[in-house]
TORNUKOL-5581 format. One record per residue: residue number from 1; x, y, z of N, C-alpha, C in turn. Coordinates in steps of 0.02 Angstrom, whole numbers, plus 50000, padded with zeros to 5 digits. Example, Ala and Ser with C-alpha at 12.3 -4.5 7.8 and 13.67 -1.06 7.14 Angstrom:
2
[1 [50660 49716 50390] [50615 49775 50390] [50660 49835 50390]] [2 [50642 49888 50354] [50684 49947 50357] [50645 50002 50394]] 
END
This chain:
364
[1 [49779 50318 51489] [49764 50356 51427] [49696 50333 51401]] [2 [49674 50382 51391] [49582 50368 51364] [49598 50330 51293]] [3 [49538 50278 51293] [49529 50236 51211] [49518 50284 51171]] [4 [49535 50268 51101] [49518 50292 51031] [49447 50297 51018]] [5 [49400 50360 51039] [49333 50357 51000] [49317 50351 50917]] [6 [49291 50308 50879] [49257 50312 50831] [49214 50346 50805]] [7 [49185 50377 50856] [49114 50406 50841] [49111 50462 50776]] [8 [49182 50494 50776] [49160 50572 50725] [49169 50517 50652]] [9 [49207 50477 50655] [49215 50435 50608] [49170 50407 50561]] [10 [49130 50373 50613] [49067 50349 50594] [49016 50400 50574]] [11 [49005 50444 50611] [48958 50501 50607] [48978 50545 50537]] [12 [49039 50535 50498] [49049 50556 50437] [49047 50526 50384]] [13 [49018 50431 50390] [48995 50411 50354] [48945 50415 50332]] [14 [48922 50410 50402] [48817 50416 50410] [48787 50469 50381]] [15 [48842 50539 50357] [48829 50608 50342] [48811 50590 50270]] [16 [48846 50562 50258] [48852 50548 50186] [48803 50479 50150]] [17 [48789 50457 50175] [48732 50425 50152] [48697 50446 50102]] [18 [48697 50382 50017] [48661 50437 49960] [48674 50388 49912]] [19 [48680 50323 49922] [48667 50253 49892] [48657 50189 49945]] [20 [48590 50144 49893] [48575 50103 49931] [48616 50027 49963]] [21 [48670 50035 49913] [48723 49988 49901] [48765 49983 49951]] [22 [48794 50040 49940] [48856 50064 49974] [48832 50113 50035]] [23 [48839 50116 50099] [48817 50153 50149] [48853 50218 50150]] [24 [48870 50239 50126] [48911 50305 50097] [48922 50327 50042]] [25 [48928 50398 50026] [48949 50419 49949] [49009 50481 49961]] [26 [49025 50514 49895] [49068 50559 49902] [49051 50600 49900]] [27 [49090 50667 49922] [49055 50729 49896] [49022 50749 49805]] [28 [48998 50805 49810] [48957 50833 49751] [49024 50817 49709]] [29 [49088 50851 49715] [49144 50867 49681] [49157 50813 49631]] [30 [49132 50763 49660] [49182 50701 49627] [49125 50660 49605]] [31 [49100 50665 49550] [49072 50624 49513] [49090 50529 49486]] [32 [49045 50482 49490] [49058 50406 49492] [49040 50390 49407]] [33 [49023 50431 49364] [49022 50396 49314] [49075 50391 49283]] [34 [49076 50324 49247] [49126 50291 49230] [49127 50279 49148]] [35 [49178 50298 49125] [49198 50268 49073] [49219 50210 49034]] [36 [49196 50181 49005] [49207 50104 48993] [49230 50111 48918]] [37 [49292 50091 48909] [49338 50099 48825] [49387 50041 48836]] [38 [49373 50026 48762] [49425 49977 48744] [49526 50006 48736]] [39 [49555 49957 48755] [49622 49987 48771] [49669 49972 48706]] [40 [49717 49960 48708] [49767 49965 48672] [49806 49886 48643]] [41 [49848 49876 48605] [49882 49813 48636] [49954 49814 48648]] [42 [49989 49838 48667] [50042 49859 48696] [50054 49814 48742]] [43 [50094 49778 48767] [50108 49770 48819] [50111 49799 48909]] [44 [50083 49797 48951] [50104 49836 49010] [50118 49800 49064]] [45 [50179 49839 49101] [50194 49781 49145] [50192 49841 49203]] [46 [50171 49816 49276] [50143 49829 49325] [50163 49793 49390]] [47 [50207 49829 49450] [50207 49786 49481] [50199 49849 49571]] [48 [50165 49795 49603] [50145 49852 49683] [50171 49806 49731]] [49 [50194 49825 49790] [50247 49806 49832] [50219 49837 49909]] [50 [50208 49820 49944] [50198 49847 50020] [50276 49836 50033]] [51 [50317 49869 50064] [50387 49877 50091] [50387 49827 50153]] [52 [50331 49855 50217] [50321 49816 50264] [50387 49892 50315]] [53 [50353 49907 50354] [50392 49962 50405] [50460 49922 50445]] [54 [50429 49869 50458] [50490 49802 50484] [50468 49784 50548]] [55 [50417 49785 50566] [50396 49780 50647] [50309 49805 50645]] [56 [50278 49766 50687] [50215 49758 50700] [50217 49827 50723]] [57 [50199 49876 50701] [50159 49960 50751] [50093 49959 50782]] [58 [50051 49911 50748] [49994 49902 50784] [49979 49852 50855]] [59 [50026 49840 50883] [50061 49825 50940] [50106 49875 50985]] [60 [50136 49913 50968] [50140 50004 50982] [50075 50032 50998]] [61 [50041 50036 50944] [49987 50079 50945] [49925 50069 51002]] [62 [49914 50008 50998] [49887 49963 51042] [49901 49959 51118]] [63 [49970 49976 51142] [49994 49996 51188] [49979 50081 51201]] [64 [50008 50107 51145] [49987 50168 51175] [49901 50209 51189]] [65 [49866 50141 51161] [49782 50155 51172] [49767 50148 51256]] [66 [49814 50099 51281] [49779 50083 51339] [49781 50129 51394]] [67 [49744 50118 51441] [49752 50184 51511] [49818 50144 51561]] [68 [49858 50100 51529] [49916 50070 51564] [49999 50105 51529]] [69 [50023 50147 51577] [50076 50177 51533] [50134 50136 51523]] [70 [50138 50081 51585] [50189 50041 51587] [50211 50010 51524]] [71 [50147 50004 51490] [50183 49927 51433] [50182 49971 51365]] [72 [50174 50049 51365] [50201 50090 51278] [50288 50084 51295]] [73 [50329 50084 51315] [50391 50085 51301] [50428 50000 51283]] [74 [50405 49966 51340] [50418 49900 51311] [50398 49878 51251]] [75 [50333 49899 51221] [50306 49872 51163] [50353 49928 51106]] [76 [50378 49974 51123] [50414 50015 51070] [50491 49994 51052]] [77 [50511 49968 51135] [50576 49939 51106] [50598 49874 51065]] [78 [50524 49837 51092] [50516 49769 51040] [50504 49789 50978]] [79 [50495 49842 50948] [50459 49856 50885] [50540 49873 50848]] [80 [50575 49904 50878] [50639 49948 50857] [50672 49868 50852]] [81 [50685 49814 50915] [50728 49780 50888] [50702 49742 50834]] [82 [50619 49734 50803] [50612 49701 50762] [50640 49712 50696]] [83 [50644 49793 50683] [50656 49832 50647] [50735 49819 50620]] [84 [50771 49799 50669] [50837 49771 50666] [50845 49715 50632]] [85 [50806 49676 50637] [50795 49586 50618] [50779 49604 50545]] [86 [50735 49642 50539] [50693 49647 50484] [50751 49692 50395]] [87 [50799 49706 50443] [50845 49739 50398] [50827 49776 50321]] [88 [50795 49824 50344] [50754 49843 50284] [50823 49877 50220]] [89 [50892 49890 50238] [50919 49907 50186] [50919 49826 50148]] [90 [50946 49786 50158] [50949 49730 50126] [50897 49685 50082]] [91 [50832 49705 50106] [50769 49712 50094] [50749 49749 50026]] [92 [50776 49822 50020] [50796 49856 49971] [50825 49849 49924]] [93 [50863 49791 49915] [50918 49775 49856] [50903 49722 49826]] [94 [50845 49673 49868] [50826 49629 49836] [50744 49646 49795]] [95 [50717 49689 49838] [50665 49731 49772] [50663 49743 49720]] [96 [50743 49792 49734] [50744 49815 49684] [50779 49787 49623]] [97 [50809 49730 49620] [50828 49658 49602] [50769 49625 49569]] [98 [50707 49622 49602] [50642 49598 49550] [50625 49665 49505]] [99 [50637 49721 49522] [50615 49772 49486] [50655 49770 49405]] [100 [50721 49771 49437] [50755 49755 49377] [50738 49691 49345]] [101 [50734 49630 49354] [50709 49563 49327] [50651 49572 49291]] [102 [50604 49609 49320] [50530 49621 49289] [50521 49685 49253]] [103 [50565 49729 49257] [50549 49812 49218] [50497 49805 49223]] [104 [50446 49838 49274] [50386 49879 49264] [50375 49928 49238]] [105 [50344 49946 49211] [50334 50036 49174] [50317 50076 49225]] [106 [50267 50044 49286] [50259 50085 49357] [50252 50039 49408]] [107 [50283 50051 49442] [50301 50025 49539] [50233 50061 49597]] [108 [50201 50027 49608] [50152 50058 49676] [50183 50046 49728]] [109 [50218 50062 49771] [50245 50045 49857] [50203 50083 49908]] [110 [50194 50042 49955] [50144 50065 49995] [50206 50035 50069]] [111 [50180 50082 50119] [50237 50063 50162] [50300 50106 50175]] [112 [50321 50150 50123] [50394 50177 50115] [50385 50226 50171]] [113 [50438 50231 50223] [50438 50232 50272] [50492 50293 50285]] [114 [50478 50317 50332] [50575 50365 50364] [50559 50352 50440]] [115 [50604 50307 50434] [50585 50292 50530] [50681 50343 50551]] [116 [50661 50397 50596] [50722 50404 50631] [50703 50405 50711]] [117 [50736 50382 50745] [50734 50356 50818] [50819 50369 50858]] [118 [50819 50420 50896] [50864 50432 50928] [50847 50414 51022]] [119 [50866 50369 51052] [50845 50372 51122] [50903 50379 51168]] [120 [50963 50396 51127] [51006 50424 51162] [50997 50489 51244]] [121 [50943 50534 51219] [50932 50578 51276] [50899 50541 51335]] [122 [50877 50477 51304] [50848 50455 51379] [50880 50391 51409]] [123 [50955 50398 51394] [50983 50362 51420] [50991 50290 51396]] [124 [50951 50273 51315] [50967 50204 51291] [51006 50220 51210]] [125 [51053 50186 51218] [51104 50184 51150] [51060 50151 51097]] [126 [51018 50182 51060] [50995 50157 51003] [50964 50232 50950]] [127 [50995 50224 50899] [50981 50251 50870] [50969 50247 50780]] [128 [50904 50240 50755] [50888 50219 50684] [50866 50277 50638]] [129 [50916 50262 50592] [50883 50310 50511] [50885 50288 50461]] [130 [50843 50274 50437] [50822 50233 50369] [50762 50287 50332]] [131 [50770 50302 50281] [50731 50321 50208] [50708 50255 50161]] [132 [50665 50211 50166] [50650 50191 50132] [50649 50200 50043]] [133 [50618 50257 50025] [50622 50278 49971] [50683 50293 49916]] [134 [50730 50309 49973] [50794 50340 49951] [50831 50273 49962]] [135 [50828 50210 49985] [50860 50171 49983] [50849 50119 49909]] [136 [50778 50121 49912] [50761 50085 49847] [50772 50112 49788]] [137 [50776 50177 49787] [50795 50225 49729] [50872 50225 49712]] [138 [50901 50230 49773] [50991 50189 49773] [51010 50139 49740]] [139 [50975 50071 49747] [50972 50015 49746] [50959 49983 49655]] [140 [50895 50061 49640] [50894 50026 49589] [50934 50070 49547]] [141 [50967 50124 49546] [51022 50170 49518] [51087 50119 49520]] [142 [51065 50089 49562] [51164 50042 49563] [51160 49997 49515]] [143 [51071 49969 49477] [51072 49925 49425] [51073 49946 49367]] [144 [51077 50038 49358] [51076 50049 49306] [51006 50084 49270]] [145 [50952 50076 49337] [50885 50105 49327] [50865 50180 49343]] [146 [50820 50195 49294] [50796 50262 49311] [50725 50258 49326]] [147 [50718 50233 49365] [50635 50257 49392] [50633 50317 49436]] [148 [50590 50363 49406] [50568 50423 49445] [50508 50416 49494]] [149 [50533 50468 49538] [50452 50468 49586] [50403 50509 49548]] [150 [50361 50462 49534] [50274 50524 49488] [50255 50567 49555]] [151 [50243 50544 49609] [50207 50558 49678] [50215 50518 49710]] [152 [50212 50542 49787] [50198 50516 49859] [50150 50549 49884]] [153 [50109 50511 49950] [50054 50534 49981] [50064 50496 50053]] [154 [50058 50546 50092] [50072 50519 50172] [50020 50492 50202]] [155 [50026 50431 50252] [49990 50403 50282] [49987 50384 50356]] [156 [50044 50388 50366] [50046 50369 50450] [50096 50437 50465]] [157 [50098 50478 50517] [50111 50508 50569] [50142 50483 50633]] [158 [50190 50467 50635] [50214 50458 50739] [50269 50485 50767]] [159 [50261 50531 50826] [50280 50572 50841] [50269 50539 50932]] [160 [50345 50490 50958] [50326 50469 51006] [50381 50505 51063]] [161 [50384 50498 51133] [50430 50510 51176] [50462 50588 51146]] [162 [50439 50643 51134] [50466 50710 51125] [50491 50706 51069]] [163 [50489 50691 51026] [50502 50675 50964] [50567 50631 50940]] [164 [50591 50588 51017] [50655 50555 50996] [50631 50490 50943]] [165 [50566 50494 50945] [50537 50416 50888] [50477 50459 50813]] [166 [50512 50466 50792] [50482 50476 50726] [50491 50433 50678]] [167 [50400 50422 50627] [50392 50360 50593] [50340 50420 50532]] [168 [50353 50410 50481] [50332 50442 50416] [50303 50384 50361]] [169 [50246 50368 50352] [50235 50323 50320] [50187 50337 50229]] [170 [50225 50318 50200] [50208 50364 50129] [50191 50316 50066]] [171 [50141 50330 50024] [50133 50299 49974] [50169 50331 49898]] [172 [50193 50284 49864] [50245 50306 49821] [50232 50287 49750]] [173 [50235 50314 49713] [50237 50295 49623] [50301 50290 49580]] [174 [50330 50234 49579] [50377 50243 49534] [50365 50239 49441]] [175 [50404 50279 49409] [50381 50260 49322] [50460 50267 49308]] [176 [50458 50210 49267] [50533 50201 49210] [50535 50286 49176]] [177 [50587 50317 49189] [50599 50365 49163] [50632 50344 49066]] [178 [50634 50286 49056] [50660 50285 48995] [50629 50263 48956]] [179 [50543 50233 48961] [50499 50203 48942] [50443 50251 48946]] [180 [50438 50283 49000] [50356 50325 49024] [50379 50389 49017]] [181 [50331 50424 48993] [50330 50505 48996] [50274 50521 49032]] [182 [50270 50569 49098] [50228 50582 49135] [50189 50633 49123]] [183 [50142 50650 49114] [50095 50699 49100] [50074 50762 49164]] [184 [50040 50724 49196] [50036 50746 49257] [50041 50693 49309]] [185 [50053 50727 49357] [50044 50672 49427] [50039 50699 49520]] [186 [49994 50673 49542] [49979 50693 49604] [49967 50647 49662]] [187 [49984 50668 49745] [49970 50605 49776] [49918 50657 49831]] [188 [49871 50627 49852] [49800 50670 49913] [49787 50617 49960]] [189 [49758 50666 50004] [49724 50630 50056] [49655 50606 50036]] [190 [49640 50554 50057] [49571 50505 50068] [49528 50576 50097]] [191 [49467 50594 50070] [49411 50615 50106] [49387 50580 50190]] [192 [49388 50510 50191] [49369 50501 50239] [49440 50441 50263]] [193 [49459 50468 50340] [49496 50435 50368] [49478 50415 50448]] [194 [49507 50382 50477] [49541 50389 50549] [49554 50441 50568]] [195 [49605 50468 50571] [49634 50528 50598] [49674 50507 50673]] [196 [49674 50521 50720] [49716 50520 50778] [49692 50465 50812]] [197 [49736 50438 50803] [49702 50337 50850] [49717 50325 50922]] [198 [49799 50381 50927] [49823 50375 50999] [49875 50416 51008]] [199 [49902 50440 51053] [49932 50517 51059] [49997 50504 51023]] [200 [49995 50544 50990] [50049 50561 50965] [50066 50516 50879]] [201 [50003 50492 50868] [49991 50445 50795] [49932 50443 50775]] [202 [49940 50493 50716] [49890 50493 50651] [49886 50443 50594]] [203 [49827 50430 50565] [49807 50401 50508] [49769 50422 50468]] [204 [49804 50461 50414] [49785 50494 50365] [49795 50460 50315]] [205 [49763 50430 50262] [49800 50385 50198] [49778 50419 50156]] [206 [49801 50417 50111] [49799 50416 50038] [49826 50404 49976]] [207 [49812 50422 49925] [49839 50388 49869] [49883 50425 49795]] [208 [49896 50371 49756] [49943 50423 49711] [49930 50385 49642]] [209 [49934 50457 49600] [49919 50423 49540] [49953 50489 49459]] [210 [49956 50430 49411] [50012 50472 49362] [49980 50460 49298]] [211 [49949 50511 49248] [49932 50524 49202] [49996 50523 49150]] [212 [49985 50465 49124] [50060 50444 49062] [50056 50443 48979]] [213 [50095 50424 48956] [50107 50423 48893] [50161 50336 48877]] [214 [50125 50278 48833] [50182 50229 48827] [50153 50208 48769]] [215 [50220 50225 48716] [50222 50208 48649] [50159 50239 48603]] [216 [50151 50328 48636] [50095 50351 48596] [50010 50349 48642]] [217 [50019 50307 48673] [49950 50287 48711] [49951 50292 48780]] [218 [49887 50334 48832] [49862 50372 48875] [49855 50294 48947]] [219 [49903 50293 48975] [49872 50257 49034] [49873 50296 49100]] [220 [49830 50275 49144] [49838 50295 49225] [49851 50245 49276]] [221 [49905 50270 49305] [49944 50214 49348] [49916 50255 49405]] [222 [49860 50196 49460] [49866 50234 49525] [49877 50165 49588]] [223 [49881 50203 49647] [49903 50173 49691] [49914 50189 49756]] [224 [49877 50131 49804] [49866 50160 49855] [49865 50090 49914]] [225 [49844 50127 49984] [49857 50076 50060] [49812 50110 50087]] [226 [49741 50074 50069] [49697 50088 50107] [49669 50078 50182]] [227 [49648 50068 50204] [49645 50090 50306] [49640 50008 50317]] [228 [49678 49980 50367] [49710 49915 50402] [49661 49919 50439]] [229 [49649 49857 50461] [49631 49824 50528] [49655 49849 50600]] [230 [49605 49902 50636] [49640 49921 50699] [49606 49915 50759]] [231 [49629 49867 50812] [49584 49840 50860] [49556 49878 50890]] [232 [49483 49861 50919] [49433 49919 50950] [49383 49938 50891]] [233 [49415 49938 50832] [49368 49980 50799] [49295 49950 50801]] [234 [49231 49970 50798] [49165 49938 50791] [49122 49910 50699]] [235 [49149 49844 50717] [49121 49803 50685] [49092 49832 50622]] [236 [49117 49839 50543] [49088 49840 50485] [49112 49934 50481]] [237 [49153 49953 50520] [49187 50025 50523] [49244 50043 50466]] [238 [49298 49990 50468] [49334 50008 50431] [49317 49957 50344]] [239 [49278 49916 50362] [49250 49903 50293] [49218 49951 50258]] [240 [49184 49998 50300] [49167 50054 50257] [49210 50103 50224]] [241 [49252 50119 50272] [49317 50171 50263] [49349 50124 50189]] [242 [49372 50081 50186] [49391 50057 50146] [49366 50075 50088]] [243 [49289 50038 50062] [49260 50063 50009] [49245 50142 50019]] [244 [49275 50184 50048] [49232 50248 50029] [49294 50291 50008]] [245 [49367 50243 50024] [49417 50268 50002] [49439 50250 49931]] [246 [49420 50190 49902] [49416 50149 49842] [49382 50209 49793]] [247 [49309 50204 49822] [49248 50224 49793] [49286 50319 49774]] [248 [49331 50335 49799] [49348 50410 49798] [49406 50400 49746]] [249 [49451 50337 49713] [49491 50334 49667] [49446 50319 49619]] [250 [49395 50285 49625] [49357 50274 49573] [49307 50332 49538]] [251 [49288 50374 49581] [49282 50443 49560] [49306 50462 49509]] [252 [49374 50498 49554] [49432 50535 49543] [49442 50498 49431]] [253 [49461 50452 49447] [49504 50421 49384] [49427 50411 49334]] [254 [49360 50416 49337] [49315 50387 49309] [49308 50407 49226]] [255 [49366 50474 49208] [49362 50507 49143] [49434 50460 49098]] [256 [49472 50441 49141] [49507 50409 49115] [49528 50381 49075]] [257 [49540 50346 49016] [49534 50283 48958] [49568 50227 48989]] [258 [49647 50197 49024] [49648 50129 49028] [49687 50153 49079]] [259 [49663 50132 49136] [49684 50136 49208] [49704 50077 49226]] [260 [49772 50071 49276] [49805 50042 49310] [49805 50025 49373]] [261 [49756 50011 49416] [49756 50031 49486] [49773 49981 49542]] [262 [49827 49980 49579] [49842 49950 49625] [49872 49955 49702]] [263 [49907 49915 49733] [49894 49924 49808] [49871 49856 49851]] [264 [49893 49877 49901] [49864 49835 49987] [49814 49873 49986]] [265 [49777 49844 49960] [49682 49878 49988] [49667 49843 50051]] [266 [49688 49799 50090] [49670 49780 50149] [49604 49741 50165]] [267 [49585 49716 50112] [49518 49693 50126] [49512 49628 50046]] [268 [49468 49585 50056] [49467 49510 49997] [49404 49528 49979]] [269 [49414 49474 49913] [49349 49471 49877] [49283 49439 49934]] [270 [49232 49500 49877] [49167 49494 49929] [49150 49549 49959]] [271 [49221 49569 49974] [49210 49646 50025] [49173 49706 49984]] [272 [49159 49750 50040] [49132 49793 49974] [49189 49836 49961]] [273 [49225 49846 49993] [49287 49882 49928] [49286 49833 49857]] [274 [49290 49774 49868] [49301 49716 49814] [49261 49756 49764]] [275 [49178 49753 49780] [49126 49784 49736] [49123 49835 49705]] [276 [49145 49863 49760] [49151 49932 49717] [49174 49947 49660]] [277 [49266 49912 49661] [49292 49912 49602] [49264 49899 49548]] [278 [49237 49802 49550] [49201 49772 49528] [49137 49794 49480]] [279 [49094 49829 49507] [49055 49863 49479] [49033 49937 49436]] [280 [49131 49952 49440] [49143 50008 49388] [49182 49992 49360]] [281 [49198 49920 49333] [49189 49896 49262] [49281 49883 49291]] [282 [49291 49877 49339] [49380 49849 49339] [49394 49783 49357]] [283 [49444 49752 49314] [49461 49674 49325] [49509 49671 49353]] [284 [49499 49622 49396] [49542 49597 49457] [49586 49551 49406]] [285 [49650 49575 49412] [49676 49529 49348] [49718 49450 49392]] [286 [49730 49450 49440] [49699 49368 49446] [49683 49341 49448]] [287 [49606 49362 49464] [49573 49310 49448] [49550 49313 49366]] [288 [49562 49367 49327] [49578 49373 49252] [49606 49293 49241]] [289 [49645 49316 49260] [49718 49284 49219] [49738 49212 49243]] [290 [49715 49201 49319] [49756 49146 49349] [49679 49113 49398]] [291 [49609 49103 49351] [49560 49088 49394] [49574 49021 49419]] [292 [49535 49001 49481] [49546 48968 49513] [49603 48961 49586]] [293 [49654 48988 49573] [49711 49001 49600] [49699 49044 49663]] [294 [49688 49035 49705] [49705 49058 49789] [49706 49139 49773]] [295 [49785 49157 49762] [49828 49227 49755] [49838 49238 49821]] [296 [49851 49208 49889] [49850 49236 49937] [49932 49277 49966]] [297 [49915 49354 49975] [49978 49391 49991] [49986 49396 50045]] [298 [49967 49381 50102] [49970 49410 50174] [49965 49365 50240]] [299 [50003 49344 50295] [50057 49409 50290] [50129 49364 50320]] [300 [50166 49360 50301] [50233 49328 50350] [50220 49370 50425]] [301 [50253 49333 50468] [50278 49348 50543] [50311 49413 50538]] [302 [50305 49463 50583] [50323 49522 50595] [50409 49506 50580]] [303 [50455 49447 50615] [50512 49459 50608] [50533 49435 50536]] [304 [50491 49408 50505] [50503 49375 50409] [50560 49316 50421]] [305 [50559 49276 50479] [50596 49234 50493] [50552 49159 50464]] [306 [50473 49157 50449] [50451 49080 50420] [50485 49057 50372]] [307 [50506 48989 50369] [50512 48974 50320] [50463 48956 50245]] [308 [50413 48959 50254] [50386 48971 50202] [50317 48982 50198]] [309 [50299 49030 50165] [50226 49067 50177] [50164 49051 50194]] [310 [50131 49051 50246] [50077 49021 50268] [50016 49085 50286]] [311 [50010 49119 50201] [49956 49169 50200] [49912 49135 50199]] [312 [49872 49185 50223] [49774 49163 50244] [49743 49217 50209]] [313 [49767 49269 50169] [49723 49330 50140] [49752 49359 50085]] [314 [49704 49376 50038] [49717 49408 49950] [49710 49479 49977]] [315 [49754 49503 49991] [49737 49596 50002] [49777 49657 49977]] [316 [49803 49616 49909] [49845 49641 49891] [49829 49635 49799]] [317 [49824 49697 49777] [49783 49677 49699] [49824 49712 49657]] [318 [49809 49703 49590] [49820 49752 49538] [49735 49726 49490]] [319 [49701 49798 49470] [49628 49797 49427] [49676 49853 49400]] [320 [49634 49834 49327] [49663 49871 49254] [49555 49889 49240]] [321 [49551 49927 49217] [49513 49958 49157] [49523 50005 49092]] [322 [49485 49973 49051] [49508 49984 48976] [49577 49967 48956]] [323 [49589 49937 48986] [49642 49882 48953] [49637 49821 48923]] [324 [49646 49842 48855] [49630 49761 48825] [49593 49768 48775]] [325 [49553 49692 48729] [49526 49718 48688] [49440 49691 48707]] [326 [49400 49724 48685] [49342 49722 48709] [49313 49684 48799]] [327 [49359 49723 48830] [49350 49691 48894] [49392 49650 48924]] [328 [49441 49601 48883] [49468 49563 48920] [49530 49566 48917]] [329 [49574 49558 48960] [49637 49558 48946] [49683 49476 48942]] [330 [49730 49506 48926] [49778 49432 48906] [49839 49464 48964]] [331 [49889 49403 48960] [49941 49427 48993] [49980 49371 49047]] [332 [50017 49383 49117] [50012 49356 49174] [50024 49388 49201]] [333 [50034 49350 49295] [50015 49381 49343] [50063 49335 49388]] [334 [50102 49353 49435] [50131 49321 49478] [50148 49363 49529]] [335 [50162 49296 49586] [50170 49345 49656] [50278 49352 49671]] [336 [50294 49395 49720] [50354 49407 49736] [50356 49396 49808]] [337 [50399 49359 49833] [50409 49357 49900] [50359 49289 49943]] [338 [50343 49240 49894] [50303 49196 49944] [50329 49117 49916]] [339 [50396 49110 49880] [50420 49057 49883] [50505 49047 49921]] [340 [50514 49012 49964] [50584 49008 49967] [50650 49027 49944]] [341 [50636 49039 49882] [50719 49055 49850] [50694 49132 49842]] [342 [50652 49164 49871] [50651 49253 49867] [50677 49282 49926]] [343 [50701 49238 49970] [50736 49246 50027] [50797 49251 50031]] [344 [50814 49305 50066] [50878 49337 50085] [50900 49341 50128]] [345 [50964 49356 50131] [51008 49354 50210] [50995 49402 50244]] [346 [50974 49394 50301] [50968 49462 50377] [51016 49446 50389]] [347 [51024 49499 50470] [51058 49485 50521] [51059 49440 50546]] [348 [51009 49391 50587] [51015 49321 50595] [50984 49269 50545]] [349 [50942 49273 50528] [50929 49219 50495] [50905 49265 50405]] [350 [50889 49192 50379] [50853 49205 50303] [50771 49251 50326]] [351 [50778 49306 50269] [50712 49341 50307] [50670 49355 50223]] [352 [50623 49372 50219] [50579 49388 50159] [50593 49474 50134]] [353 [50570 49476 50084] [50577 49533 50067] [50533 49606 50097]] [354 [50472 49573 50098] [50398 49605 50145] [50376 49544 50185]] [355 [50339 49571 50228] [50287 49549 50241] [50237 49513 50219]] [356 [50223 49566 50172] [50158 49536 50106] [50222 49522 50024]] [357 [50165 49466 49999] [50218 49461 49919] [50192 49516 49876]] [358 [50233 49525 49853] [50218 49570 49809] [50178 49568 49752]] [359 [50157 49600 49685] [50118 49557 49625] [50153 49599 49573]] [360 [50163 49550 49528] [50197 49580 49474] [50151 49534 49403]] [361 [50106 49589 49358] [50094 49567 49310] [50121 49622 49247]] [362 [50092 49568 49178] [50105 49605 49096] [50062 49593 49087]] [363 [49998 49648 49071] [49943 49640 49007] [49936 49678 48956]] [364 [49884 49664 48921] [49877 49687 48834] [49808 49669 48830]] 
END
């Protein structure tokens, strides 16, 4: 099977060229000026969650890049039994267990998944269906919660072996239905993506975001999983994609008054996604709130079997603008899923909730 070309990819950055900063811009449509207003003091609490699919795909994917057909099925069935280990209903109940502990006013999940996999026709007894979405929405109905979906926005595509392996990968907005009143809300595709990496799997991302109402006063909760690390790609490629997908929420939201914005942006301070934010006036509220402090979210072992977290990367944020009073906010900030006692029972062993910890802050 032929490699994944880059080229139209790249060649649609290069199109766009139209700042000296940033090696790309957006279309005419979407204007970057920004609004800078003082916020409210209300309390807000905020928390974004990568789910984690339950199994490395970029080890799939990776297989199915190569011109060797032998090793896409082995690498698919390792992925399915990881998926097993990884027990994503159980996974679900303990989420939604911090959700309840923390009442957020809005939930970002990145990750929420519908993996169904039947390989029955080809002669192997395995067969998986899981809804992510609908499990955590279960989960937190059994505590008594009403969080609604504002929007979803799709991101991964896979469509493997005749369609006995289908994988749906979606970004999600939850808001307290008994706290938030939604105004409007929508989830789109990124202007600039990937697109088809290897037969039969797309990467389309994008993001979601909800125009609200809490206690009288106008916030925007958005949220998104911007483009991962995918081997092959050429050097300083998807750093761009990154900021030009940032740089397109930052657009989008720039009329705004006190925006919420979070997510697995996939990339640390320094980067230029980092900047981007950065320089249209949004605070990274850990290092707000908790300077000095690491924050590192990423990533446990594909099977979430470590015993205890040995992240190497911050790629996982919540930035607020116009929140607060003249610029700064008050509040805290803590992570989910990167100490020992957030661990739960699998099938064989104690496993984590994600992959990545989650972040759960309150500001004012």
């Amino acid at each position: 099977m032929a490699k994944r070309s880059y080229l139209p990819i790249a060649a649609t950055l290069l199109l766009v060229v139209g700042c000296d900063k940033y090696p790309f811009t957006l279309p005419d449509h979407a204007p970057i000026a920004v609004q800078r207003v003082d916020g409210g003091t209300s309390d807000i609490t905020v928390m974004t969650q990568n789910l984690y699919v339950g199994a490395d795909v970029d080890l799939v994917i990776r297989a199915l890049g190569t011109a060797d057909p032998t090793d896409d099925f082995p690498a698919l069935m390792s992925a399915i039994e990881t998926v097993g280990k990884t027990d994503f209903p159980a996974r679900a109940q303990a989420i939604a267990a911090e959700i309840a502990r923390q009442r957020p006013h809005a939930v970002g999940l990145q990750e929420v998944s519908e993996i169904n996999i039947d390989l029955r026709p080809l002669g192997v007894p395995v067969v998986v269906e899981q809804n992510f979405l609908a499990l955590v929405q279960a989960a937190l109905a059994e505590r008594g919660l009403h969080y609604a979906v504002a929007a979803t926005s799709e991101n991964i595509r896979v469509n493997l072996v005749s369609g006995a392996v289908r994988l749906v990968d979606h970004d999600a907005l939850l808001i307290d239905a008994d706290r938030v009143t939604v105004n409007s809300a929508a989830g789109q595709d990124f202007a600039v993506n990937l697109g088809q990496v290897a037969e039969g799997v797309v990467l389309v991302r994008g993001w979601v975001y909800a125009n609200t109402t809490i206690a009288g006063q106008s916030y925007t909760f958005a949220s998104a999983h911007t483009e991962a690390n995918l081997a092959g790609a050429p050097a300083g490629l998807l750093e761009q994609i990154r900021a030009a997908q940032v740089l397109e929420m930052v657009a989008t939201l720039a009329s705004r008054e006190r925006v919420v914005l979070m997510g697995d942006l996939n990339d640390q301070p320094g980067s230029p996604m980092y900047s981007v934010l950065a320089d249209a006036g949004y605070i990274d509220t850990w290092r707000a709130l908790r300077p000095g402090v690491a924050g590192l979210t990423c990533c446990h072992p594909a099977d979430l079997s470590d015993r205890t977290a040995d992240f190497n990367q911050r790629i996982d944020y919540i930035w607020t603008r116009g929140v607060g009073q003249s610029g700064k906010i008050q509040g805290s900030i803590d992570r989910f899923g990167d100490v020992p006692s957030d661990r739960l029972a699998g099938p064989a062993s104690l496993i984590w909730p994600s992959d990545h910890a989650g972040l759960v802050t309150s500001v004012k």
